[in-house]
MDAnalysis code that builds the backbone (N, CA, C; Angstrom):
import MDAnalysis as mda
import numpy as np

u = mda.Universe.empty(561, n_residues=187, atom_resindex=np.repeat(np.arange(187), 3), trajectory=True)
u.add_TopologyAttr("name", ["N", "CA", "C"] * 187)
u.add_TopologyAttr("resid", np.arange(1, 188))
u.add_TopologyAttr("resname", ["UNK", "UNK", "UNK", "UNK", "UNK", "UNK", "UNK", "UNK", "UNK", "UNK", "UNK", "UNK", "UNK", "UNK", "UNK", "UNK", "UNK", "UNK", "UNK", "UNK", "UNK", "UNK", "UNK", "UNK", "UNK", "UNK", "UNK", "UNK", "UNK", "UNK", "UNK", "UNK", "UNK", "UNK", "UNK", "UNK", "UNK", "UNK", "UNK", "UNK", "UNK", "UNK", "UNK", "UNK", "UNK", "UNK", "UNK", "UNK", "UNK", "UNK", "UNK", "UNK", "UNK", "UNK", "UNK", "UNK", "UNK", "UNK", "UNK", "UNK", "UNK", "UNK", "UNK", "UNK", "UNK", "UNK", "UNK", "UNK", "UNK", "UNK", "UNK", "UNK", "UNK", "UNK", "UNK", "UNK", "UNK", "UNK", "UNK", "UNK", "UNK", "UNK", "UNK", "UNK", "UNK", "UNK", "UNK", "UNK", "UNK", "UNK", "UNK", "UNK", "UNK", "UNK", "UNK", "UNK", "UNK", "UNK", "UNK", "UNK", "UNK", "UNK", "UNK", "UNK", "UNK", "UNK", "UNK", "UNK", "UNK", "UNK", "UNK", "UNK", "UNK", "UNK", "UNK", "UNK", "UNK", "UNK", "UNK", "UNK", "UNK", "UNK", "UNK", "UNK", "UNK", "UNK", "UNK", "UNK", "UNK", "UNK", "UNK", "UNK", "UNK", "UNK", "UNK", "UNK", "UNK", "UNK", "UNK", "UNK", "UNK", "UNK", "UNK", "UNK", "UNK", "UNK", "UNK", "UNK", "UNK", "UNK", "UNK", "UNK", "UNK", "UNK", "UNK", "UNK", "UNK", "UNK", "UNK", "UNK", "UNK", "UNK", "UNK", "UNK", "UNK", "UNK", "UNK", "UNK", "UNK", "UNK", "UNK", "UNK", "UNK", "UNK", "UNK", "UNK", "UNK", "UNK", "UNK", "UNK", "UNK", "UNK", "UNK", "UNK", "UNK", "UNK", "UNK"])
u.atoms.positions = np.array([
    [0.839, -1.173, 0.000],
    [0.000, 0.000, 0.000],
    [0.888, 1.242, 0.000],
    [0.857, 2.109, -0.645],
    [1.562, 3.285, -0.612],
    [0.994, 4.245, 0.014],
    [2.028, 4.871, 0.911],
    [2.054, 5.636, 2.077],
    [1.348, 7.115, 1.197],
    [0.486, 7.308, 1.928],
    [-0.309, 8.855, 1.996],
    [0.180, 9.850, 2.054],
    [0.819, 10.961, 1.240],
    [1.170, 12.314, 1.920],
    [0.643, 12.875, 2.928],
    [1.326, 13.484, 3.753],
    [1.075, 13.986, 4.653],
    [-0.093, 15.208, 4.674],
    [-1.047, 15.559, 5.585],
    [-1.736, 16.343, 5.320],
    [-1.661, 17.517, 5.264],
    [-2.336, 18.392, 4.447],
    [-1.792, 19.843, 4.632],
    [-2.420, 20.766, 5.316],
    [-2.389, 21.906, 5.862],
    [-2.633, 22.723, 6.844],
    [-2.565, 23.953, 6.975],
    [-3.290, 25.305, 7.777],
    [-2.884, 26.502, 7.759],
    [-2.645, 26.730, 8.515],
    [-1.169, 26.953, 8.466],
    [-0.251, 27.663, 9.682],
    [-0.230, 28.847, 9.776],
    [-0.528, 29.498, 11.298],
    [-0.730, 30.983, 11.381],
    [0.131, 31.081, 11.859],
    [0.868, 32.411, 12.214],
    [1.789, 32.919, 13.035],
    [1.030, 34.370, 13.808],
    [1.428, 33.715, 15.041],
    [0.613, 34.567, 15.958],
    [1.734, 36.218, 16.066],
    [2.481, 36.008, 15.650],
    [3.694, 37.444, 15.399],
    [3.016, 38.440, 14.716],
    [1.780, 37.666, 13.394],
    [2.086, 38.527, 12.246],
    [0.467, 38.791, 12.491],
    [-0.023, 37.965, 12.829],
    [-1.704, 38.383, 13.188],
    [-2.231, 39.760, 13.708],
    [-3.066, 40.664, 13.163],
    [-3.373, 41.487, 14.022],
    [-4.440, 41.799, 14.300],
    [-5.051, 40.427, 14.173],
    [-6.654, 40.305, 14.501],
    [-8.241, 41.119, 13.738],
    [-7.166, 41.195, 12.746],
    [-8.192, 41.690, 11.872],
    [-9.863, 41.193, 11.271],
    [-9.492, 40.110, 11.219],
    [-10.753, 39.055, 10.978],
    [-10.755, 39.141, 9.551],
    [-9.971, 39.629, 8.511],
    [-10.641, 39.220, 7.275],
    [-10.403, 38.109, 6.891],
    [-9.911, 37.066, 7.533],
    [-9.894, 35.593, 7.681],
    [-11.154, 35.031, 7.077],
    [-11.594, 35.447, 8.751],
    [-13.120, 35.103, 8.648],
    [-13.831, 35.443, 7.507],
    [-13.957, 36.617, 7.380],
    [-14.500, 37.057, 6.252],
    [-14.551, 36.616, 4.800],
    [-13.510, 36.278, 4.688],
    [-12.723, 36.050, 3.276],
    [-13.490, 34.049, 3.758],
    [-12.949, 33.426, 4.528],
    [-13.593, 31.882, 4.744],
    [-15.451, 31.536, 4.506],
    [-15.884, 32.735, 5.148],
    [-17.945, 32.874, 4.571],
    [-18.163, 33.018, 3.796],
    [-17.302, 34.032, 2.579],
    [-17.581, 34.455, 1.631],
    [-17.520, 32.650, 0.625],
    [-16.377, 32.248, 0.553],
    [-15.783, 31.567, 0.099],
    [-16.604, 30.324, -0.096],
    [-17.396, 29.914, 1.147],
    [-18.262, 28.804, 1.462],
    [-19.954, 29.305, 1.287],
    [-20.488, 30.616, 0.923],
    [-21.765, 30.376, 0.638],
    [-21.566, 31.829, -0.962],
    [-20.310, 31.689, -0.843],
    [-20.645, 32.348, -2.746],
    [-21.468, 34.042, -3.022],
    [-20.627, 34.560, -1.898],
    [-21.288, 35.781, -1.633],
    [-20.572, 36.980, -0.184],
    [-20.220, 38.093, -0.619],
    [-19.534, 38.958, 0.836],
    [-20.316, 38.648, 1.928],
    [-19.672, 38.179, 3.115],
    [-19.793, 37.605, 4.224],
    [-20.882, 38.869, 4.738],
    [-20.188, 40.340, 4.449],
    [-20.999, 41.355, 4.939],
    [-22.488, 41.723, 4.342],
    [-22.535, 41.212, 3.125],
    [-24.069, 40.945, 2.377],
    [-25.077, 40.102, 2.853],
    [-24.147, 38.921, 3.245],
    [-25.380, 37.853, 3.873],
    [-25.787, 38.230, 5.478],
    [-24.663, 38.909, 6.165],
    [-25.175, 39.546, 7.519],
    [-26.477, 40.297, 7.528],
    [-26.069, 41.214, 6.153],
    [-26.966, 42.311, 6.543],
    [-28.815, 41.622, 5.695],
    [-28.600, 40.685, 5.104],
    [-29.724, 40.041, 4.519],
    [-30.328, 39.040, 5.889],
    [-29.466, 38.316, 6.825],
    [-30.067, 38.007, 7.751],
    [-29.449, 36.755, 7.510],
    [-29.017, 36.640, 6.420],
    [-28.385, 34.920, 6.382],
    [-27.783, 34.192, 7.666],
    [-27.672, 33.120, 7.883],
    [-26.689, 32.504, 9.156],
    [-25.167, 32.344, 8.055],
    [-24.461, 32.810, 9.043],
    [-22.642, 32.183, 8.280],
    [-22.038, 32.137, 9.437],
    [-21.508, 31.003, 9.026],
    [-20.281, 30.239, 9.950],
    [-18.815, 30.571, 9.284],
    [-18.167, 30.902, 10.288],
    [-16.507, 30.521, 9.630],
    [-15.743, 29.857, 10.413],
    [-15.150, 29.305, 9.237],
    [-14.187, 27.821, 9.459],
    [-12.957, 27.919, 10.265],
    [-13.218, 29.722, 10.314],
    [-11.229, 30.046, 11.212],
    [-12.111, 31.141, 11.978],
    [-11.177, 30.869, 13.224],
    [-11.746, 31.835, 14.210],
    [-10.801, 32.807, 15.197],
    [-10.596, 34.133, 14.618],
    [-9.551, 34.783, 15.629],
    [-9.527, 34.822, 17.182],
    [-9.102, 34.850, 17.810],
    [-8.962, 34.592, 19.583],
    [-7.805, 35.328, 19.757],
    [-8.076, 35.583, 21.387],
    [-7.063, 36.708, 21.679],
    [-6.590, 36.099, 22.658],
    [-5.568, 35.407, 23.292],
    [-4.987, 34.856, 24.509],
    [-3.414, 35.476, 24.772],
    [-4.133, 36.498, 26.058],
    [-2.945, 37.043, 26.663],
    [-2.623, 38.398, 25.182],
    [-1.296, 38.793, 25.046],
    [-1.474, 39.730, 24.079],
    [-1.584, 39.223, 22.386],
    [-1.265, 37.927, 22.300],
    [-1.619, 37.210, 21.113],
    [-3.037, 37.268, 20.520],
    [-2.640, 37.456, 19.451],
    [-4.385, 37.190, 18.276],
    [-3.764, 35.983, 17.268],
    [-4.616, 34.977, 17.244],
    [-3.993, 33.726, 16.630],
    [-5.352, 32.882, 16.296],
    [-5.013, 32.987, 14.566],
    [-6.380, 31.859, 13.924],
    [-5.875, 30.938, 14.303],
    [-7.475, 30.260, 14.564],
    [-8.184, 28.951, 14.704],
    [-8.767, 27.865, 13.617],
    [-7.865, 27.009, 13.210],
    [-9.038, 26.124, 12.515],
    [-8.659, 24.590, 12.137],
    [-9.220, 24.010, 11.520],
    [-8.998, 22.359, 11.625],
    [-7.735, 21.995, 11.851],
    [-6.622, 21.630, 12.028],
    [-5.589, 20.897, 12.172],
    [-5.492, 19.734, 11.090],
    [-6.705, 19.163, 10.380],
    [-6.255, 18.305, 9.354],
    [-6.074, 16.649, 10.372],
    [-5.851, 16.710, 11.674],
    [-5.236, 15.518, 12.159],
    [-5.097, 14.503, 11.660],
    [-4.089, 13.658, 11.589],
    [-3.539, 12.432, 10.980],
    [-4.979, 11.179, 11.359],
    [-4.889, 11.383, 12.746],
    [-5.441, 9.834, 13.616],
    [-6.350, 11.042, 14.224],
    [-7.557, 11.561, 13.614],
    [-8.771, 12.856, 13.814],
    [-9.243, 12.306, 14.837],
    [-9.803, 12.977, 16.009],
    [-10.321, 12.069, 16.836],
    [-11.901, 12.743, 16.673],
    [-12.569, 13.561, 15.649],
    [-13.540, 14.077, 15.294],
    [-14.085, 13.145, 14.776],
    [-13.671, 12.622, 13.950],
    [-13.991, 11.191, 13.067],
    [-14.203, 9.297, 13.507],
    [-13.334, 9.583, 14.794],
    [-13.538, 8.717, 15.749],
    [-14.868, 8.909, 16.647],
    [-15.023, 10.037, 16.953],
    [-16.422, 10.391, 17.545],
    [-17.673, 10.215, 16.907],
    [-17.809, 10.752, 15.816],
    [-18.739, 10.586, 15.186],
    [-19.491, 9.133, 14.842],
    [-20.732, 9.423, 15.842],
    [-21.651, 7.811, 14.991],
    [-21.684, 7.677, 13.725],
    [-21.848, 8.341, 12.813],
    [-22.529, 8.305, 12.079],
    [-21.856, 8.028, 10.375],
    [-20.637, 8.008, 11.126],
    [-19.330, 8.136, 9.732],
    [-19.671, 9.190, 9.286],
    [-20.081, 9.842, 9.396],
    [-20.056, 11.465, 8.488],
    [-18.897, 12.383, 8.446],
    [-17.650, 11.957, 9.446],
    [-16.431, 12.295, 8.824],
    [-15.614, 11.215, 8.873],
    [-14.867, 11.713, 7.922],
    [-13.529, 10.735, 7.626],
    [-12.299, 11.317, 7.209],
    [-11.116, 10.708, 6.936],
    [-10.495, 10.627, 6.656],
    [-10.113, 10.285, 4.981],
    [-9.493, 11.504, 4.225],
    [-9.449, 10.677, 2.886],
    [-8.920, 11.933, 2.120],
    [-7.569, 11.823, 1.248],
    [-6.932, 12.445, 0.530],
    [-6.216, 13.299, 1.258],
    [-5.529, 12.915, 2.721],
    [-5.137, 13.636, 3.439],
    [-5.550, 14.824, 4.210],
    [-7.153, 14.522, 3.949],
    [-7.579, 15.524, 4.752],
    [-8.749, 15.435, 5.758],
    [-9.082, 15.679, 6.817],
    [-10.651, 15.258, 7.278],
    [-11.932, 15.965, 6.683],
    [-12.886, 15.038, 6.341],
    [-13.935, 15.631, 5.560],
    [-15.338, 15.562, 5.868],
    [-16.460, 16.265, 5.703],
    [-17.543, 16.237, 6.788],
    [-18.639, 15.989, 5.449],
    [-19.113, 15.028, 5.835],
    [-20.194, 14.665, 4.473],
    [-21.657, 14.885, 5.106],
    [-21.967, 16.338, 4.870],
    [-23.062, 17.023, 5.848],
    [-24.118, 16.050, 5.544],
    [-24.608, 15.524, 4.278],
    [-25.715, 14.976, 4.213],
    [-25.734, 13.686, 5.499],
    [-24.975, 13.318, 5.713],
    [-24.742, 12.350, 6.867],
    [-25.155, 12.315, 8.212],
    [-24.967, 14.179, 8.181],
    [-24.528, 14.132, 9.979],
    [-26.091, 15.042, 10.466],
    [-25.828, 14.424, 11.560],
    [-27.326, 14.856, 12.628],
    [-27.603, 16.049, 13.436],
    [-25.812, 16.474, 13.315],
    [-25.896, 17.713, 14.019],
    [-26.078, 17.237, 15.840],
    [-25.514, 16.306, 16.397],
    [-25.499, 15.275, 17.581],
    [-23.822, 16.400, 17.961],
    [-22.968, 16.979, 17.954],
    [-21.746, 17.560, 17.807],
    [-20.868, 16.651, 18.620],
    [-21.134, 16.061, 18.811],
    [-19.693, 14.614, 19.702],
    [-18.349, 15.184, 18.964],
    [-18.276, 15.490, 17.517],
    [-17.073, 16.108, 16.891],
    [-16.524, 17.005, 17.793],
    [-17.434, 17.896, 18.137],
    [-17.065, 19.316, 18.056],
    [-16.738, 19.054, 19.929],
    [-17.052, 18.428, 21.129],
    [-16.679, 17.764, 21.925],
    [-15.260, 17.089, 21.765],
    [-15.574, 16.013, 20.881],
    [-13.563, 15.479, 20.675],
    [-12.671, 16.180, 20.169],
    [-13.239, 17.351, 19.128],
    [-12.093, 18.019, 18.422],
    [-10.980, 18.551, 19.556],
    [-9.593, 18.428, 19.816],
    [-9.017, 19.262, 20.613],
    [-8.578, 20.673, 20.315],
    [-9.262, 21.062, 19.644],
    [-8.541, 22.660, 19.225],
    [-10.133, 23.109, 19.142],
    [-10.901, 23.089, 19.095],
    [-12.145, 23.887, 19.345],
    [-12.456, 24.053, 18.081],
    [-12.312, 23.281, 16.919],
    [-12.515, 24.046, 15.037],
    [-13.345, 23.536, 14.765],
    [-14.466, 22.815, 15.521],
    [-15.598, 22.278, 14.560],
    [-16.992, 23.262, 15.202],
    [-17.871, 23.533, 14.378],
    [-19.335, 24.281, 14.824],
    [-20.411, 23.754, 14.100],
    [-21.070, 23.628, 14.635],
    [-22.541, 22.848, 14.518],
    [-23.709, 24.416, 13.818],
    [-23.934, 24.561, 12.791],
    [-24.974, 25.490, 12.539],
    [-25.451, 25.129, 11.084],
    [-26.612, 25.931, 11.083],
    [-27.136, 26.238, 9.891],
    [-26.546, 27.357, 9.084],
    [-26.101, 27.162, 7.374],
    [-25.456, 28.130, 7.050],
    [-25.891, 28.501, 5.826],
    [-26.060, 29.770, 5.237],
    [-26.329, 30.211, 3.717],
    [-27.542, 30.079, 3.613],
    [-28.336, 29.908, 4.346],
    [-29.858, 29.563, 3.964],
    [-30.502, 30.517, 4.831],
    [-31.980, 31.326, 3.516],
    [-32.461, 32.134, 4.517],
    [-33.515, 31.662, 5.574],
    [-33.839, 32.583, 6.291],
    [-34.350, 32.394, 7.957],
    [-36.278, 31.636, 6.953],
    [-36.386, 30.514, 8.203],
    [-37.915, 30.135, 7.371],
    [-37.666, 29.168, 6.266],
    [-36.342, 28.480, 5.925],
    [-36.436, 27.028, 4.761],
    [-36.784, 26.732, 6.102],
    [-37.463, 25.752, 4.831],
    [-37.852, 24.472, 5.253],
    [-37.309, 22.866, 5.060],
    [-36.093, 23.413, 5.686],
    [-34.865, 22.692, 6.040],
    [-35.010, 22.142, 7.232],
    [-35.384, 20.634, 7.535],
    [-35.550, 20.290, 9.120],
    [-34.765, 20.130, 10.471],
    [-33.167, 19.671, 9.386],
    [-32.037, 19.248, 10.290],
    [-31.723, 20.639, 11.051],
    [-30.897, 21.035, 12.088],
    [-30.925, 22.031, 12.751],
    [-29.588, 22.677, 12.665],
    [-28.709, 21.702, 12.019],
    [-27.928, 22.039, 11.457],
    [-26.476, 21.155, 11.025],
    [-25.422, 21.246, 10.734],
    [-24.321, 20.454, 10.744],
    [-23.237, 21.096, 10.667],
    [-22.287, 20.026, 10.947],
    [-21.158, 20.266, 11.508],
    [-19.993, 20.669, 9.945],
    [-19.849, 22.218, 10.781],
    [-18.644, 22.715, 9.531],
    [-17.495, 23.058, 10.425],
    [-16.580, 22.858, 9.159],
    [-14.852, 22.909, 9.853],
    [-13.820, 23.559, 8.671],
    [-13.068, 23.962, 8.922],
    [-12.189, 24.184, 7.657],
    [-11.604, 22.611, 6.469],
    [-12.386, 23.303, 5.370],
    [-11.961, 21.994, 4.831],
    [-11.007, 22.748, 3.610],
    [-10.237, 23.398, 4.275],
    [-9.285, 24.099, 3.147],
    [-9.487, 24.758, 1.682],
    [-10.703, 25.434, 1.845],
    [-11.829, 26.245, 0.534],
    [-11.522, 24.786, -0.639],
    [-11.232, 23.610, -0.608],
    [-11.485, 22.478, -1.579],
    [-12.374, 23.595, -2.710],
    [-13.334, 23.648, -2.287],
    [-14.142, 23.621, -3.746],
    [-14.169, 24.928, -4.253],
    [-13.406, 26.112, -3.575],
    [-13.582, 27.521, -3.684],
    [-12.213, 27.468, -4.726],
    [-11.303, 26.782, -4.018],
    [-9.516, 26.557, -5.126],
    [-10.478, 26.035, -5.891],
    [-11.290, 24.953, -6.589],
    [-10.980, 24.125, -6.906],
    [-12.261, 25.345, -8.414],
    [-12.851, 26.180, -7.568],
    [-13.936, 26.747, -8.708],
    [-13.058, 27.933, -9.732],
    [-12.042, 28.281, -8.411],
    [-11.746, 29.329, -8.737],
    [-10.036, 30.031, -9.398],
    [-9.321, 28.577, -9.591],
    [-8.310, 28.467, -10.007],
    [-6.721, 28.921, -8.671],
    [-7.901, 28.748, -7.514],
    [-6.586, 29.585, -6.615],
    [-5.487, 28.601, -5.756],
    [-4.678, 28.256, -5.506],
    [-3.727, 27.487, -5.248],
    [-3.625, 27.527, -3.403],
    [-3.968, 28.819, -2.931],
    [-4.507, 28.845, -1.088],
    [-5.338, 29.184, -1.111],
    [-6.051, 29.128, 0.543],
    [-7.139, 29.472, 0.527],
    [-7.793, 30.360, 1.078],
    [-9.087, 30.917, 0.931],
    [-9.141, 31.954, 0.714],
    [-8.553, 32.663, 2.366],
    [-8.742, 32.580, 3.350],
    [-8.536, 32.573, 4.605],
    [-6.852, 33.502, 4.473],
    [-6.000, 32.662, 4.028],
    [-4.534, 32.632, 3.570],
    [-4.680, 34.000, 2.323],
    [-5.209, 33.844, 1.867],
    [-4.861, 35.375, 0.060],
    [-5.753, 36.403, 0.895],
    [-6.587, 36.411, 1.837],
    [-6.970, 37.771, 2.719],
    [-5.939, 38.368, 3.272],
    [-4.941, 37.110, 4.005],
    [-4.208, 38.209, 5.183],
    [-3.276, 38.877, 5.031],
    [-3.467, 40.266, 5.494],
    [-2.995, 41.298, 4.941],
    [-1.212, 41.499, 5.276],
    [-1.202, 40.643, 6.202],
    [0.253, 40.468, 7.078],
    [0.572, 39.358, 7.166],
    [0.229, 38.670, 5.634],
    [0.515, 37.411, 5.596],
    [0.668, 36.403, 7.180],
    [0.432, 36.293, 7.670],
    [-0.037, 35.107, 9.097],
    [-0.032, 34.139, 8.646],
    [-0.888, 33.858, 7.482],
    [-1.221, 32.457, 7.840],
    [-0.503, 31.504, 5.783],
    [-0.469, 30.910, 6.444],
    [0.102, 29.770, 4.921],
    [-0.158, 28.632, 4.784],
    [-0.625, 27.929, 3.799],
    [-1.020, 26.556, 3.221],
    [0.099, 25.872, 2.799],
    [0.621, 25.390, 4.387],
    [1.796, 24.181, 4.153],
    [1.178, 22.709, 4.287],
    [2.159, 21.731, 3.820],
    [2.110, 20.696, 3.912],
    [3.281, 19.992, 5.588],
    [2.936, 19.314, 5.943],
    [3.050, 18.904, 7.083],
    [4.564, 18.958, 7.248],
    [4.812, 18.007, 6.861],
    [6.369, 17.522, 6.237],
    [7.366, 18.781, 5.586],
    [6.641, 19.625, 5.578],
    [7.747, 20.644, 4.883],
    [7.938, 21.511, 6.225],
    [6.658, 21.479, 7.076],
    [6.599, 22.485, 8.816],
    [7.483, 21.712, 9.562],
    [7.616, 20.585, 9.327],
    [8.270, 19.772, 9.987],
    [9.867, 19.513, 9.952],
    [10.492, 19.619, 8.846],
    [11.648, 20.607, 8.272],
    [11.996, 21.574, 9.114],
    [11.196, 22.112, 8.370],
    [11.041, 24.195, 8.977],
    [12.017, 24.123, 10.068],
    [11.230, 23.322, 10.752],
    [10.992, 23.454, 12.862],
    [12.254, 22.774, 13.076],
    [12.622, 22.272, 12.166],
    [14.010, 21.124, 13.060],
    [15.251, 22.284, 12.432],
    [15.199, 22.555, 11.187],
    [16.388, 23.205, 10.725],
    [16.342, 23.888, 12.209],
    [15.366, 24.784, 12.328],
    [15.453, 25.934, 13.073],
    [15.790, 25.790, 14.467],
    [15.765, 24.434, 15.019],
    [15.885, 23.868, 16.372],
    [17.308, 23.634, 16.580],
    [17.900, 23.429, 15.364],
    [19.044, 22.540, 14.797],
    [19.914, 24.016, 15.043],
    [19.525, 24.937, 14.534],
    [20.630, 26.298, 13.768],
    [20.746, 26.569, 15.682],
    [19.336, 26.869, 16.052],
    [19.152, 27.028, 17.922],
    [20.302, 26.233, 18.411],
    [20.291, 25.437, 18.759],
    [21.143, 24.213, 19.180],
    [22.697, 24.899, 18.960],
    [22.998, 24.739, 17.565],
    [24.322, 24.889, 17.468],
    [25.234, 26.400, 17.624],
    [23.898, 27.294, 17.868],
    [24.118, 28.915, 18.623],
    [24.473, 28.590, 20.030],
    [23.814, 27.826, 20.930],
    [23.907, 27.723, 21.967],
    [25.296, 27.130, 22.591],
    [25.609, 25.632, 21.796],
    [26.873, 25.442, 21.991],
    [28.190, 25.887, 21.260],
    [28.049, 27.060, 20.333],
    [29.179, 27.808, 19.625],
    [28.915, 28.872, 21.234],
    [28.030, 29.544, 21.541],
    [28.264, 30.181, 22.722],
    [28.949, 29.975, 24.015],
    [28.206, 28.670, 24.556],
    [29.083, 28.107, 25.389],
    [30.502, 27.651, 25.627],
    [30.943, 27.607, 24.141],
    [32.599, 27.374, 24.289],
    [33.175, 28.172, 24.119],
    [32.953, 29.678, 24.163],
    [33.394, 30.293, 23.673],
    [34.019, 31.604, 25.110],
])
C-alpha cells in the first residue's frame, strides 16, 4: 500500500496576526458564494471555518488541524467524517448535528450550525457540523492554489503548508538554535 502524503494545513503565526478578521471574512464568503458582509446584513446565518482569539497579548487563527489519527472522526456515529486524501472531511448529508465532533475536536474548530440559507427554509435538520476543509471547492472553482482565509491576510499570518515541509522548517530551526547555543558556550 503506498504511504499517503502527509496532510496539509494553515499555519498561522501569531507574530504577524493582528486580529483583523478578514480571515473570517474572506472563509464565509468563500463557502456560501457571496460577501460575508451581504449575507449579515440580509439576515443569512454564516459560519466561519477560522476563528480569531485573543490569549494574553496574542491574536492567533483557529481552525482544523487536518489531524492524521482525527479524533472528530472517531467520535462521530454516524461516519459522516472521515479521513481521505489527506484531509478530514464532513459529508453534511450524513450528519445529525449530535456535535460529539465538536466535543472530541481538541482545538475547538468544529461548529454545529445552519449556514447560507435564509431564515424560514424548510430545512428540518438544525444544522451540521462545519470545519475548515481548506476552501477544496472555492480553489478548486476558482483556479486559486490557497485558501481563501490565507490570500486575505494582509500580514501574511497564515500559509497553506504541507506537514512535512513544517516539519523541516521546525528542526532546521531547532538545529541552527542548538548549534548557537553550543558555539556560545565554548566560547
Amino acid at each position: 500500500m503506498a504511504k499517503q502524503s502527509e496532510n496539509s494545513v494553515v499555519f498561522a503565526n501569531p507574530d504577524k496576526c493582528i486580529g483583523c478578521k478578514k480571515c473570517e471574512s474572506a472563509c464565509v464568503s468563500a463557502h456560501i458564494n457571496m460577501p460575508a458582509k451581504e449575507a449579515r446584513k440580509k439576515g443569512i446565518p454564516v459560519i466561519s471555518r477560522i476563528k480569531v482569539v485573543k490569549v494574553d497579548k496574542y491574536k492567533y487563527p483557529l481552525q482544523c488541524r487536518q489531524c492524521e489519527d482525527a479524533p472528530c472522526a472517531h467520535a462521530c456515529p454516524f461516519g459522516a467524517i472521515r479521513q481521505e486524501d489527506g484531509m478530514v472531511r464532513i459529508s453534511e448529508s450524513l450528519c445529525v448535528g449530535c456535535k460529539m465532533c465538536v466535543m472530541a475536536c481538541p482545538f475547538g474548530a468544529i461548529e454545529v450550525g445552519v449556514e447560507g440559507e435564509m431564515p424560514g427554509s424548510t430545512k428540518t435538520n438544525r444544522g451540521s457540523a462545519k470545519k475548515c476543509d481548506l476552501c477544496e471547492a472555492w480553489r478548486a472553482g476558482n483556479g486559486k492554489e490557497v485558501c481563501a482565509c490565507v490570500e486575505a491576510c494582509p500580514n501574511q499570518a497564515l500559509q497553506l503548508i504541507d506537514v512535512s515541509t513544517y516539519r523541516a522548517v521546525v528542526a532546521k530551526g531547532r538545529a541552527q538554535e542548538l548549534a548557537r547555543m553550543h558555539a556560545a558556550g565554548n566560547e
